[in-house]
Structures are given as C-alpha cells and as structure tokens.
C-alpha positions as a Markdown table, in Angstrom:
| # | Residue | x | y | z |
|---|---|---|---|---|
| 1 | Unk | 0.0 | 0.0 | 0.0 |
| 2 | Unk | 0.8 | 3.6 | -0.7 |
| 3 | Unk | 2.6 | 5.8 | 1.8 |
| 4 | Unk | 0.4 | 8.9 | 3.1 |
| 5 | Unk | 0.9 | 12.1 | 4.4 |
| 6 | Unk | -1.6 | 14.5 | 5.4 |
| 7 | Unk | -1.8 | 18.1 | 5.0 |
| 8 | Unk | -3.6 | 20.3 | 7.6 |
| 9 | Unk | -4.1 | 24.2 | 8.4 |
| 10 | Unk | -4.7 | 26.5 | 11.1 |
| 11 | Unk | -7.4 | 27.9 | 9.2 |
| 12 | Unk | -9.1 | 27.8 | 5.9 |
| 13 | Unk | -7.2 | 29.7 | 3.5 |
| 14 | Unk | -4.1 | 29.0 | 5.4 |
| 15 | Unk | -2.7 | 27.5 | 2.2 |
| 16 | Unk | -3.6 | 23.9 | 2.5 |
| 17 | Unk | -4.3 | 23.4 | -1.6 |
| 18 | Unk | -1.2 | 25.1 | -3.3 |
| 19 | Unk | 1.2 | 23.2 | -0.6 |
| 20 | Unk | -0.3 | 19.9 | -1.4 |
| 21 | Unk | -0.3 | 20.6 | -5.1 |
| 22 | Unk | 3.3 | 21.4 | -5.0 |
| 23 | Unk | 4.2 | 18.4 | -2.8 |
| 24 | Unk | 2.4 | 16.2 | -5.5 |
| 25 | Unk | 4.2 | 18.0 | -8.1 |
| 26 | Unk | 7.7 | 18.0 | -6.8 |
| 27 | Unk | 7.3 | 13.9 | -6.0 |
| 28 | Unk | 6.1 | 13.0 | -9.4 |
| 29 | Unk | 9.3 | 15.0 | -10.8 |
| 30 | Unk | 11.4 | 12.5 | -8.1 |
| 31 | Unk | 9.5 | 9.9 | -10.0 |
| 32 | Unk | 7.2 | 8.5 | -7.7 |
| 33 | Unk | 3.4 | 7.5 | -8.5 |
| 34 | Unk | 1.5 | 10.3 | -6.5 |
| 35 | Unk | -1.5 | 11.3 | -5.8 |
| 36 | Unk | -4.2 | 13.6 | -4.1 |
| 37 | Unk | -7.0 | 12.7 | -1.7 |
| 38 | Unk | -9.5 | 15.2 | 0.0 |
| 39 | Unk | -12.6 | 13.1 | 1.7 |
| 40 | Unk | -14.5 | 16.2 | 1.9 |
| 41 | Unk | -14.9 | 19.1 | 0.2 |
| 42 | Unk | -17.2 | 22.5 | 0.1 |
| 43 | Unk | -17.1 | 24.2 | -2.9 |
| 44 | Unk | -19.8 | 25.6 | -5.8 |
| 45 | Unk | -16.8 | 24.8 | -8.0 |
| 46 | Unk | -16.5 | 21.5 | -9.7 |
| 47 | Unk | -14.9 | 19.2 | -12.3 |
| 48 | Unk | -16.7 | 16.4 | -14.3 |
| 49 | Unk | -14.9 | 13.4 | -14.9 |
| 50 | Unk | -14.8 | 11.4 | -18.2 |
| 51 | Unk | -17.5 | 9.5 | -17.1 |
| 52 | Unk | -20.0 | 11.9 | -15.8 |
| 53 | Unk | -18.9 | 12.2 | -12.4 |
| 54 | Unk | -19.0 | 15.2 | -10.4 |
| 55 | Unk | -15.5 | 16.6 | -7.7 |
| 56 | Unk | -13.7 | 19.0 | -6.2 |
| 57 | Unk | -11.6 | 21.6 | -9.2 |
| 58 | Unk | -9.1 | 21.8 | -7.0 |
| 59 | Unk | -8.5 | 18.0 | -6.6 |
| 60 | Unk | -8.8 | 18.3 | -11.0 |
| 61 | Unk | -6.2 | 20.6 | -10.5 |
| 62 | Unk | -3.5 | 18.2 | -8.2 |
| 63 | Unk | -4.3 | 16.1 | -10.1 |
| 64 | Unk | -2.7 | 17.6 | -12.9 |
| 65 | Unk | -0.1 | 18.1 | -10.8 |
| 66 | Unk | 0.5 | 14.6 | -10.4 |
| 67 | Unk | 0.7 | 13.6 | -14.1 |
| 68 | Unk | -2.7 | 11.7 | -13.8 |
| 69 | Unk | -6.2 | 11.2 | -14.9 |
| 70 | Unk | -8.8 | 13.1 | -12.6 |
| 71 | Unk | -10.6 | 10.4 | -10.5 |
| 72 | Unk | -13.9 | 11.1 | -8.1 |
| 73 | Unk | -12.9 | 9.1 | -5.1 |
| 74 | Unk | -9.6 | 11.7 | -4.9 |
| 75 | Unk | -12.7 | 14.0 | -3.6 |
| 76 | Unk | -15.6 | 10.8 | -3.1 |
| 77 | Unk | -18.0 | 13.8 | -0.9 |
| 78 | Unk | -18.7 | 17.4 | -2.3 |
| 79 | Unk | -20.8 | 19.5 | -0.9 |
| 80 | Unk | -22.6 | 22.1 | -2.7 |
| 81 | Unk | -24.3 | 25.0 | -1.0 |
| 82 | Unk | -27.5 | 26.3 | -2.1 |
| 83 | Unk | -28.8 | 28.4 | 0.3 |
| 84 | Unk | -31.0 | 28.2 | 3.4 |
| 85 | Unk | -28.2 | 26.3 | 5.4 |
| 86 | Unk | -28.3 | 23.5 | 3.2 |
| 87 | Unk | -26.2 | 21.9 | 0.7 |
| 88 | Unk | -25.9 | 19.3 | -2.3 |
| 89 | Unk | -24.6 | 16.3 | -0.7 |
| 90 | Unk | -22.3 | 14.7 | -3.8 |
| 91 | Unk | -21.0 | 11.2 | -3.1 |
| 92 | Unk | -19.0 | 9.2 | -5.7 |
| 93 | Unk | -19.5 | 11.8 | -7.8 |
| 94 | Unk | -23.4 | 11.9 | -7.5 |
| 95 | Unk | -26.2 | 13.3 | -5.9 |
| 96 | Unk | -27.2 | 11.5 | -2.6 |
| 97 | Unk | -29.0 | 14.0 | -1.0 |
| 98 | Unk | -29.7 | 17.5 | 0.3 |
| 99 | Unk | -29.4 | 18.3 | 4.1 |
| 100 | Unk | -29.3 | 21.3 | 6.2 |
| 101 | Unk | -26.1 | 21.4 | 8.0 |
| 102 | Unk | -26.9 | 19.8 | 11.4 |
| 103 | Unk | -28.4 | 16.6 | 9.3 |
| 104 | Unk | -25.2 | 16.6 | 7.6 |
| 105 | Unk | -23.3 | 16.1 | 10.7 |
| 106 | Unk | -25.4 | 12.8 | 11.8 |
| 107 | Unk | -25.1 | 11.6 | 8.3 |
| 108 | Unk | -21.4 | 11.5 | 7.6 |
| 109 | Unk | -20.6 | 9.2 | 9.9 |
| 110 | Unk | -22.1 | 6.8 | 7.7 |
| 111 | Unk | -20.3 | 7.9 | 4.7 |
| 112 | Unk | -16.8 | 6.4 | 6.9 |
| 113 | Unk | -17.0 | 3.2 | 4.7 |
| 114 | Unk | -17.5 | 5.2 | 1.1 |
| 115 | Unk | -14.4 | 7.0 | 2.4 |
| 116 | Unk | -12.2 | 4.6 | 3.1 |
| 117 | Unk | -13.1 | 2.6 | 0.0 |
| 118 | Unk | -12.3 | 5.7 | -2.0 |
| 119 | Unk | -8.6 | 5.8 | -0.5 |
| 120 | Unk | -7.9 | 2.2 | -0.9 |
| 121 | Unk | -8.5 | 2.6 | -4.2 |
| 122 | Unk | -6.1 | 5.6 | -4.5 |
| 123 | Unk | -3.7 | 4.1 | -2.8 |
| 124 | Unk | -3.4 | 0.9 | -4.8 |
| 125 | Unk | -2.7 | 2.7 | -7.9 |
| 126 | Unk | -0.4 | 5.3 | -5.5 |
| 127 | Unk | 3.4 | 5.5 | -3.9 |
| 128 | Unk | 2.4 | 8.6 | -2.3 |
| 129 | Unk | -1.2 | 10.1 | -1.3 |
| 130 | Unk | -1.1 | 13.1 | -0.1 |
| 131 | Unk | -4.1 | 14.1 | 1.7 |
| 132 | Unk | -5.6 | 17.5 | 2.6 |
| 133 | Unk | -7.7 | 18.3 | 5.1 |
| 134 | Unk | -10.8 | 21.2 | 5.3 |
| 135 | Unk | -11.0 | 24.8 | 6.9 |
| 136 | Unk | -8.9 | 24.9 | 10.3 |
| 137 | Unk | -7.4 | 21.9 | 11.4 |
| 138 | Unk | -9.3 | 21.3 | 15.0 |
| 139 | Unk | -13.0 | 22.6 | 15.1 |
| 140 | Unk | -13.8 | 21.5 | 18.4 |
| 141 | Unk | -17.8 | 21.6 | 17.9 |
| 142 | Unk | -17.2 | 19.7 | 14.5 |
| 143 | Unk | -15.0 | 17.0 | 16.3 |
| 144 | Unk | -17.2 | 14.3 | 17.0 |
| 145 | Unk | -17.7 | 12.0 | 13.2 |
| 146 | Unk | -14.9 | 14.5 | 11.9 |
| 147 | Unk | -14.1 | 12.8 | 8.5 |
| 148 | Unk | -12.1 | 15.9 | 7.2 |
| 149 | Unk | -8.9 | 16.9 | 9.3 |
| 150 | Unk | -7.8 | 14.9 | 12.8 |
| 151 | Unk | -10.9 | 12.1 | 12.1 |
| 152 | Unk | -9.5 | 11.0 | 8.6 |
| 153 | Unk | -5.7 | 11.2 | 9.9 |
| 154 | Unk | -6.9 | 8.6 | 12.2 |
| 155 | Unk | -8.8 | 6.6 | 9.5 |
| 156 | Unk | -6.1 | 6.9 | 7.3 |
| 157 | Unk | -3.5 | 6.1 | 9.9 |
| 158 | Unk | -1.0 | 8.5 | 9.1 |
| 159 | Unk | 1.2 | 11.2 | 9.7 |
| 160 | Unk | 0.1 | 14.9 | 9.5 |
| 161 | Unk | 2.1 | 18.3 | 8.7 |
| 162 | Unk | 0.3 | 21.8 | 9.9 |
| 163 | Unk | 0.1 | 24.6 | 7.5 |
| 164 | Unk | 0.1 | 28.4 | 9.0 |
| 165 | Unk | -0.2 | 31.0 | 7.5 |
| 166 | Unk | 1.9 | 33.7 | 8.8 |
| 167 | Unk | 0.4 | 36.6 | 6.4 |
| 168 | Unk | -2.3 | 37.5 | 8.6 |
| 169 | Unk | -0.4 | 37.9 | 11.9 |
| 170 | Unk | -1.2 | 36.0 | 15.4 |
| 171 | Unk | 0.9 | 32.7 | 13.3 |
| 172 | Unk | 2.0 | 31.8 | 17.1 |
| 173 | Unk | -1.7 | 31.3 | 18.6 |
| 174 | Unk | -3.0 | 29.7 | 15.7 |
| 175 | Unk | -0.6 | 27.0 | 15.5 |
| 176 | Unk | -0.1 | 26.6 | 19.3 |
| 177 | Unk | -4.5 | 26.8 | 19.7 |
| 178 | Unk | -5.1 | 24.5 | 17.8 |
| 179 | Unk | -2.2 | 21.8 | 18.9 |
| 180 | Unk | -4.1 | 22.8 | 22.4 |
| 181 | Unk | -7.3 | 21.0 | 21.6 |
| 182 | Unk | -6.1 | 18.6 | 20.4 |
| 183 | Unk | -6.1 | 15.4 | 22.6 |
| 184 | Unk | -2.4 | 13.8 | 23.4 |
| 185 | Unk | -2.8 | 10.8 | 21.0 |
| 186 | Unk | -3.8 | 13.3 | 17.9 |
| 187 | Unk | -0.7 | 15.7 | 18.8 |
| 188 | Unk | 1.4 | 12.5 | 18.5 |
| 189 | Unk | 0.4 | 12.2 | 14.6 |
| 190 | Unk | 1.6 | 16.1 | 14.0 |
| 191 | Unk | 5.1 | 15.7 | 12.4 |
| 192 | Unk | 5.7 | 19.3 | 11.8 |
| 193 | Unk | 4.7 | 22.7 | 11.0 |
| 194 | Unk | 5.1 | 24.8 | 8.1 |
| 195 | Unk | 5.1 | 28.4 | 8.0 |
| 196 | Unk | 3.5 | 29.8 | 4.6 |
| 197 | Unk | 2.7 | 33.1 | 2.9 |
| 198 | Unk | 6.3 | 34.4 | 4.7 |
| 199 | Unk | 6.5 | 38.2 | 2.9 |
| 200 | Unk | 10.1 | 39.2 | 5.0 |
| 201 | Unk | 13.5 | 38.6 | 3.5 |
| 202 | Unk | 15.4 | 35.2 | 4.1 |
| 203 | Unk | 16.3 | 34.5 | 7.4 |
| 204 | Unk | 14.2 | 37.3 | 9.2 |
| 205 | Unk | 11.7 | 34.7 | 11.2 |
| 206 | Unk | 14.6 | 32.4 | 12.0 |
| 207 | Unk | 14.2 | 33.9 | 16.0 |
| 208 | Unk | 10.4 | 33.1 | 15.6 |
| 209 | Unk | 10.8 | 29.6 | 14.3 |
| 210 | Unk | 12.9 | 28.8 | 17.3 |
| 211 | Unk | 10.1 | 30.3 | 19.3 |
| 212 | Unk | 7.5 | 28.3 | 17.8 |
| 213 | Unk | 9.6 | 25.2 | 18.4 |
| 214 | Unk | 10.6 | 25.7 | 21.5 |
| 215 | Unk | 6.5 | 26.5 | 22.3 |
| 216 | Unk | 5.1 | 23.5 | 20.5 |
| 217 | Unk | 7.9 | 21.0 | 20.6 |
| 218 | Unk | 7.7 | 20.2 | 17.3 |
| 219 | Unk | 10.0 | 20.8 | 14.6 |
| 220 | Unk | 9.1 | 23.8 | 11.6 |
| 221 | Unk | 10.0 | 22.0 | 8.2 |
| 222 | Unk | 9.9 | 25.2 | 6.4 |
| 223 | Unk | 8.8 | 28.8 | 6.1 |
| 224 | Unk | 7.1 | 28.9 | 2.5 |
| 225 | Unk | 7.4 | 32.8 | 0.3 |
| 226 | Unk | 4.5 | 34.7 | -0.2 |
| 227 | Unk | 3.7 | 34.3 | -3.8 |
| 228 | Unk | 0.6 | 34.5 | -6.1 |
| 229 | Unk | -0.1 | 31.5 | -7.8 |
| 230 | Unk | -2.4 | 31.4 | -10.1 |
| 231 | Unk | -4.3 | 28.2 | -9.3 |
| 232 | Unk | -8.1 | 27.7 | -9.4 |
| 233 | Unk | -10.3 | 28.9 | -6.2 |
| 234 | Unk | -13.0 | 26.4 | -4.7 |
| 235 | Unk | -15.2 | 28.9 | -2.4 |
| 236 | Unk | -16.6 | 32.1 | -1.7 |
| 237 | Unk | -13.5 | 33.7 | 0.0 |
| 238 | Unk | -11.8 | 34.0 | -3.5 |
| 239 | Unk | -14.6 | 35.6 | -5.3 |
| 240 | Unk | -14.6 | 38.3 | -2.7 |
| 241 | Unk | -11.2 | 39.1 | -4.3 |
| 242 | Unk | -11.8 | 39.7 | -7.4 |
| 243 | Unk | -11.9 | 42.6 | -9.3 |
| 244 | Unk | -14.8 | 44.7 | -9.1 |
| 245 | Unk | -15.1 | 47.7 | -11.4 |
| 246 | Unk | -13.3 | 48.5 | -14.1 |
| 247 | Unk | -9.4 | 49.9 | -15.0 |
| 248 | Unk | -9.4 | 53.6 | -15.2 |
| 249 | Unk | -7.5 | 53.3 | -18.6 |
| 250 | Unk | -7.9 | 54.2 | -22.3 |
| 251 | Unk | -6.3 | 50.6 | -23.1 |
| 252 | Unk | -8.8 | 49.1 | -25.9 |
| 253 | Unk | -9.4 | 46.0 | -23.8 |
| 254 | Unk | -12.1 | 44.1 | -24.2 |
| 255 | Unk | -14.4 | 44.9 | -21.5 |
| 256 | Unk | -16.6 | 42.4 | -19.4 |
| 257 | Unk | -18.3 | 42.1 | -16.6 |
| 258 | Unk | -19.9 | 38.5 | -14.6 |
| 259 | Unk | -22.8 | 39.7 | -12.2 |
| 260 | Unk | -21.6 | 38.2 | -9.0 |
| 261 | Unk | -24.0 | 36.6 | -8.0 |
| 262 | Unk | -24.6 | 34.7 | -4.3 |
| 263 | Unk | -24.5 | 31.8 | -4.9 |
| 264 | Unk | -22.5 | 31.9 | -8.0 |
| 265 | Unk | -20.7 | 28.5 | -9.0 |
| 266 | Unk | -18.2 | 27.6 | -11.3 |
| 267 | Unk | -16.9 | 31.1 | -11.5 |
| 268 | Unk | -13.4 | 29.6 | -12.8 |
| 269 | Unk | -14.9 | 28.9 | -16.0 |
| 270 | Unk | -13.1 | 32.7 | -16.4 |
| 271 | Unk | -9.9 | 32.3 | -14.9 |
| 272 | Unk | -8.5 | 32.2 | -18.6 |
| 273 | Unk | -10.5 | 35.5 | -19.6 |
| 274 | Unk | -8.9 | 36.8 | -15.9 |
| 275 | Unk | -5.6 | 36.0 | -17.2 |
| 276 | Unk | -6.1 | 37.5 | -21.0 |
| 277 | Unk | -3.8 | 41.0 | -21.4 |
| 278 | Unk | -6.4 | 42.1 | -24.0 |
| 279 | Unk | -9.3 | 41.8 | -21.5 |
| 280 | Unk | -10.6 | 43.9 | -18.3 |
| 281 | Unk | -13.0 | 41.6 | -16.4 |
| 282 | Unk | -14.5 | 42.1 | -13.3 |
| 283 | Unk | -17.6 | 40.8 | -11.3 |
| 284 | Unk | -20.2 | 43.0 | -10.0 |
| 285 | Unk | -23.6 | 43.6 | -8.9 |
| 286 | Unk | -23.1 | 47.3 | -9.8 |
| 287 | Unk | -26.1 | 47.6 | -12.4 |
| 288 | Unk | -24.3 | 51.7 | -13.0 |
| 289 | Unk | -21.7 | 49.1 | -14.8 |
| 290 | Unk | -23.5 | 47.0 | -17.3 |
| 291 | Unk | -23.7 | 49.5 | -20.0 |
| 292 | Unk | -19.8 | 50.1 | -19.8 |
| 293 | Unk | -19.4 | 47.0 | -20.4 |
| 294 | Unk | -18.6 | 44.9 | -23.9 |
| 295 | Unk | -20.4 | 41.7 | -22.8 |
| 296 | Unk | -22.3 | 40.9 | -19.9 |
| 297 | Unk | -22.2 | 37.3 | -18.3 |
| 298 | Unk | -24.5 | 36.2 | -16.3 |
| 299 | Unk | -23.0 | 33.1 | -14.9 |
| 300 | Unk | -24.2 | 29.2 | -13.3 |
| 301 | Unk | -25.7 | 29.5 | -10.2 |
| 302 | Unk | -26.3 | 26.4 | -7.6 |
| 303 | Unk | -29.8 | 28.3 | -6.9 |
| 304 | Unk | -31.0 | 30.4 | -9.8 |
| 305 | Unk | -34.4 | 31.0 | -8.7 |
| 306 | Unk | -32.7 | 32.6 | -5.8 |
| 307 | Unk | -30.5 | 34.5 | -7.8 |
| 308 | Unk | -33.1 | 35.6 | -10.5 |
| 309 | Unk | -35.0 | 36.8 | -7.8 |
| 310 | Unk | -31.5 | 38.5 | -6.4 |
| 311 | Unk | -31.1 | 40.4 | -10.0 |
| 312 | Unk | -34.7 | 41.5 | -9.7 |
| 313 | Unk | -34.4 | 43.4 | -6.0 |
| 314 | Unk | -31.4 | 45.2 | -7.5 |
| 315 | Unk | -32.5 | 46.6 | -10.7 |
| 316 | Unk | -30.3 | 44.7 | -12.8 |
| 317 | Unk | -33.1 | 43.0 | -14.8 |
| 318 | Unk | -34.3 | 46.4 | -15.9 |
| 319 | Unk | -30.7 | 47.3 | -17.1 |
| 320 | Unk | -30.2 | 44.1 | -18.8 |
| 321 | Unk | -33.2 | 44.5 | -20.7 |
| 322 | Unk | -32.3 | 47.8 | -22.0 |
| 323 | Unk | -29.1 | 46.5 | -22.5 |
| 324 | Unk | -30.8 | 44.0 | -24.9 |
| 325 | Unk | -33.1 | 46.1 | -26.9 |
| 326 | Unk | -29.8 | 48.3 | -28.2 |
| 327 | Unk | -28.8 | 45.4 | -29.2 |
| 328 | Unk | -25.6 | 44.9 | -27.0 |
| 329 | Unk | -24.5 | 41.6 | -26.0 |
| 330 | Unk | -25.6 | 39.3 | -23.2 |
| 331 | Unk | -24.4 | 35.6 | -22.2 |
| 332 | Unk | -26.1 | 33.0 | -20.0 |
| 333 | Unk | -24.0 | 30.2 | -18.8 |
| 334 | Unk | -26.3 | 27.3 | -17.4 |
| 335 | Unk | -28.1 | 29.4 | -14.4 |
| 336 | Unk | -27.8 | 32.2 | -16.1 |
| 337 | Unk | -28.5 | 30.8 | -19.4 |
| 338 | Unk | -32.3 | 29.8 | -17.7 |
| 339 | Unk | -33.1 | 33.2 | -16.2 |
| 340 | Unk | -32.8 | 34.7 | -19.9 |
| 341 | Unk | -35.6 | 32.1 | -20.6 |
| 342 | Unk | -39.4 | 32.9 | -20.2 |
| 343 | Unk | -39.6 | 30.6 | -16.8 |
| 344 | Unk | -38.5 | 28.1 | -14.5 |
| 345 | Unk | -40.2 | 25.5 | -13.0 |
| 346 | Unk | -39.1 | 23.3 | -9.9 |
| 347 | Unk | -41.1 | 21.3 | -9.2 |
| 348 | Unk | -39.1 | 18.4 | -7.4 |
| 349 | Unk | -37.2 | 21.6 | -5.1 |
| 350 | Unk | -33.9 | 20.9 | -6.6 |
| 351 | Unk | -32.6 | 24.0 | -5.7 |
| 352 | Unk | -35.6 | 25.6 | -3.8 |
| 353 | Unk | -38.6 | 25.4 | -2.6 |
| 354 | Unk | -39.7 | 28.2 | -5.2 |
| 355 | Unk | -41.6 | 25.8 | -7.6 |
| 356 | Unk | -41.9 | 29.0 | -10.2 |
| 357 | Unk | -40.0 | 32.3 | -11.3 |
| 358 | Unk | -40.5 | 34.3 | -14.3 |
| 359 | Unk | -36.9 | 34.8 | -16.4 |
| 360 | Unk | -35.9 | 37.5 | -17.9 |
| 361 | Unk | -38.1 | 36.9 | -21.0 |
| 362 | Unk | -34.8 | 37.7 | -23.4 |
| 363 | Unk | -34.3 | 34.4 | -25.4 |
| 364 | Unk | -37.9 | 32.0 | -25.9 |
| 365 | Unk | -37.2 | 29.4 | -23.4 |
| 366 | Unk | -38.6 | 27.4 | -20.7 |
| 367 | Unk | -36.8 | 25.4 | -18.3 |
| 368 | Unk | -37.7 | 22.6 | -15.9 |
| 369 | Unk | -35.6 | 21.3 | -13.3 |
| 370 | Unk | -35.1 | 17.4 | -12.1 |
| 371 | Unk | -34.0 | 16.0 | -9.5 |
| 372 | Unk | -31.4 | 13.7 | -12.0 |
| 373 | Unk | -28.7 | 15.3 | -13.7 |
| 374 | Unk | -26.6 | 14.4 | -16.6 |
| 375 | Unk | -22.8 | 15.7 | -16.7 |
| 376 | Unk | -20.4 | 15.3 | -19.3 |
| 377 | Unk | -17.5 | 16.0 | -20.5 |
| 378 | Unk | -17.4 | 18.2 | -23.8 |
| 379 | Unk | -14.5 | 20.3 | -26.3 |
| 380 | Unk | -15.7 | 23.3 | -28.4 |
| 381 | Unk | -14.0 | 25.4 | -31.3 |
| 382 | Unk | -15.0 | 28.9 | -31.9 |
| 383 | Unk | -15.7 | 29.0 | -35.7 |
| 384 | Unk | -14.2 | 31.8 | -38.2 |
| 385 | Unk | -17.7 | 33.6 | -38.4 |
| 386 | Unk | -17.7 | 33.9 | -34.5 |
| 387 | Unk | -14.0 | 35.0 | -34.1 |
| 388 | Unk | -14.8 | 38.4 | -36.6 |
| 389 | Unk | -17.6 | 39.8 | -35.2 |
| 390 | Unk | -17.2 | 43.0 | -33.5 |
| 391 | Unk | -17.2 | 41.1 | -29.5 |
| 392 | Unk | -14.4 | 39.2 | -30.2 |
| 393 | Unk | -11.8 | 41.4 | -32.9 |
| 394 | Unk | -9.7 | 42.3 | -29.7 |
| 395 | Unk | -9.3 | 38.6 | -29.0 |
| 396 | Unk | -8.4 | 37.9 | -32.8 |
| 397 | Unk | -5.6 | 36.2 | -33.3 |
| 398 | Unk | -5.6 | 33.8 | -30.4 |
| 399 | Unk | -4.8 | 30.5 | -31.1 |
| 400 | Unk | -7.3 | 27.3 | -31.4 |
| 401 | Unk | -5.8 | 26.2 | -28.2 |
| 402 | Unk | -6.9 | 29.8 | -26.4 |
C-alpha cells in the first residue's frame, strides 16, 4: 500500500491546496506514483470526470499536478451550498441527498465506509497520497464523526504536517491553539509545521521559528514565500477578491463584466479571460456598470431561482433588458443561461422550494428542473464567423488552443 501524508491548516485559506499541489508536483518529478485525496470538500466549484462524475476543481487541479487522470474518489463527498443552510450532498460523484447542516453532521458518519473505499483505491494505484484536510485543522464543535482533518488522519492512519499561515499575523496562537485542543494521541500524529505566505527577507523569522519550536515541541520544516499562484479557487473567499469595477484606462481592452451573483458556481470557468492582457473583467452587482461594459455574463448558479430573484431586487433585470433592446451583447452560462428564458419550473425543489419564477423573457425558453442530472464532458471550437464579429476582434488572433 501507498505511503500517506496528510496536510492540515490552522485555518481555511491557510494554504492547505497550493502546498499539497506542489508536494504532488515536486514527488512526481522525483519519479514517484503520486496522488491527491481530499474526503471532503465544500465548494460551488467542480470538475466532471470522463464518465460523468461530479469533484472538487481543485482535486482536477492536483491532479494535474501529479501527471494523472482526474478520478472522483480523490474528492468521493462534495458538498454544494444552495442556500437556506443546506447543501448538495455529492457522493462518488453523485447526488445523494440534500441536508441542512446539522443533518449533515449525523449523516457522515455513515459515509466512513464510502471513504475509506475511496482511498484504498487511490492508494493501490499510489506511492504517495497526499491528503488534505478542510478549513482549520481542529473545530472542536465539529470534532465528534470528523471525516475531514484529525478524524480522517486517524482513519487513514498517518502522519500529518500543519500549515500556518503567517500573512495575517497571530501565526504563534493559531498553531499553538489549535495543537491545544487537540487530545495527546492526535498531537502525537503532528510531524511538523510549516510556515506559509512568509512576505520578510530570508532569514528574518529564523528567531520566531525557534520560538514556535521551543513552544510547540515540534519541529518547523519550512517557512514557504508569499507568492501569487495562479491556481483555481474552490469557495466564496476568492470571489470576494476579485476585481470589481473596471481599470481607469484608455487601453482598448475588451471589457466584461460576470454579475456576481450569491450563490455563483463555477466562476473559474473565467480564470483564462482573468488572465487574457487584451481583457478587463470584473464581477459586480453594480447595475451603474453593465452599460460600460462589452459583454455581460451572467454566470451558473447552484440556486437560480434565488438569484433571479437577487437580479430583480437590485435593478439589474431592468438594465439588462435595455441592454438587450440596443442590441448589446448578453451571455447566460447554465443558471444564467435559464433566467434569460421565459420561466422556471421546480417542481421536485432541486434547488428551492420556489416551484416558479418568471426569467428574464430575453431568449424564448422554458426550463424545468429534475432531481437527475446528466454531466459530461465536452470540447468546443470557436468558428471563423464567430471570431470576426465585432465582440471578439480584440481577442483575434488567439490561437485554437486559447
């Protein structure tokens, strides 16, 4: 069987992902078979496999990392928020239920067996898993059927490195608090610390990694840059980063704007737009926006009825409508692509309990809702005709691979 390691933080955005993908990364270039493993993950943002299953993008992207195929038991539970405390419960890559989240917490426990299936597998194909954990390392209230952080280091039987993250200050609390709930048998299985986000110049924390040993008796195996890497986000936290209005520039940019919806999902469907010199993007419920804008995305949502009715309150249906009758352009991806439709109906509550909304009345569609849902996997080319019309001529040029 495979070798493990398991990655925790002190918190959630401590860095857990990007140390984890560069551990597989590293290890695959030493040669070694590798691979991720997160048993649970929270995140709007997903990846379908090849045959139809639904995971964690930022499991897609380790695996990358490691050199291999995407698989659903790397991530085999994803939950999926969609408002009123309650989330999509994805197991195996499937729906298995939706539950508020104090019926979540009874029902994991009985998910143990799923999990450990999942990692078998992984590991049988694996000379290295690296596992990461979820938010902050110990929640004491969330302890008890823990399958994320301490709980699946004990299922897993293996050893555990902390991630801190340094960058927001009070690095000496968080890693010795959460050591301090921790009972004496789960401190045992903490091998070491590292230090992350570090912005000071080489050798300037040396005195506070002495400190930090000499507090936790445990060894720090490194202090880690700050850097921006430009890997996919999973949650809500990076969305609130984003760019919100647009550059104060005469550049001829391409200009577009994603209404930013609550409960907004798979909002990395843009990173490469993000990451294009010849486009300003931002996302924004700023309606005082939309007509500065080139295009105007209205993106997937895990609860477009919700949204819809969001977009309404605001004032930005009115604008997007005026927008439409001059003839400027508008884009619906999935959620969004259904509130440009006549209505909705859900009548099985897969998202809400709203069984009926009016769209937006733009494009002559009607769109029902069911409780089964088909994924797959698909390629597209943007043909000649599309590439020349006035949208996309500051894009021209980019190649089929763009």
């Amino acid at each position: 069987m495979a070798k493990k390691l398991m990655i925790l933080g002190t918190e959630s955005g401590a860095g857990k992902s990007t140390i984890v993908t560069g551990l597989l990364r590293v290890l695959k270039r030493h040669g070694f078979r590798v691979s991720p493993f997160k048993s649970q993950n929270m995140a709007l943002n997903s990846y379908v496999t090849k045959d139809g299953s639904e995971m964690g993008r930022s499991q897609y992207v380790q695996a990358e990392a490691a050199g291999i195929e995407p698989d659903v038991c790397m991530n085999p539970i994803l939950l999926k928020p969609n408002g009123n405390m309650t989330s999509q419960v994805i197991v195996g890559g499937n729906l298995r239920a939706t539950l508020s989240s104090e019926d979540y917490r009874a029902y994991r426990k009985t998910l143990i067996p799923e999990v450990k299936l999942s990692l078998e597998h992984i590991e049988k194909k694996s000379d290295i898993v690296i596992l990461e954990g979820a938010g902050a390392a110990y929640e004491l209230n969330l302890r008890d059927g823990d399958i994320s952080n301490m709980g699946m280091a004990e299922i897993a039987n293996c050893p555990v490195v902390l991630v801190a993250n340094i960058d927001k200050g009070g690095v000496f609390a968080s890693i010795a608090g959460n050591l301090y709930l921790m009972s004496k048998k789960e401190r045992d299985k903490i091998k070491g610390v590292i230090i992350n986000k570090y912005r000071g110049r080489d050798g300037g924390f040396d005195d506070g990694k002495e400190l930090i040993e000499k507090l936790i008796g445990i060894k720090v195996l490194g202090i880690v840059p700050y850097k921006e890497f430009d890997l996919e986000g999973e949650d809500s936290l990076d969305i609130r980063q984003k760019k919100k209005t647009f550059s104060n520039d005469e550049s001829p940019r391409l200009k577009i704007m994603v209404v930013k919806l609550n409960h907004i999902s798979n909002f990395t469907d843009f990173k490469p737009l993000e990451n294009d010199s010849r486009v300003d993007l931002i996302y924004s419920l700023d309606k005082e926006l939309i007509n500065q804008a080139d295009l105007v995305i209205i993106p997937g949502s895990k609860n477009t009825v919700a949204d819809l009715k969001q977009i309404k309150l605001l004032g930005i249906d009115k604008e997007l409508l005026n927008r439409n009758a001059k003839g400027k352009y508008i884009m619906g991806i999935c959620g969004g692509f259904q509130m440009l439709g006549v209505d909705m109906t859900d009548n099985e509550g897969v998202e809400s309990e709203q069984k009926y909304a009016r769209g937006l009345g733009i494009l002559p569609i009607k769109s029902v809702f069911f409780s089964e849902k088909k994924l797959t996997n698909s390629t597209y080319k943007i043909d000649e005709d599309l590439r020349n019309i006035g949208l996309f001529k500051p894009l021209k040029g980019f190649s089929e691979k763009e």
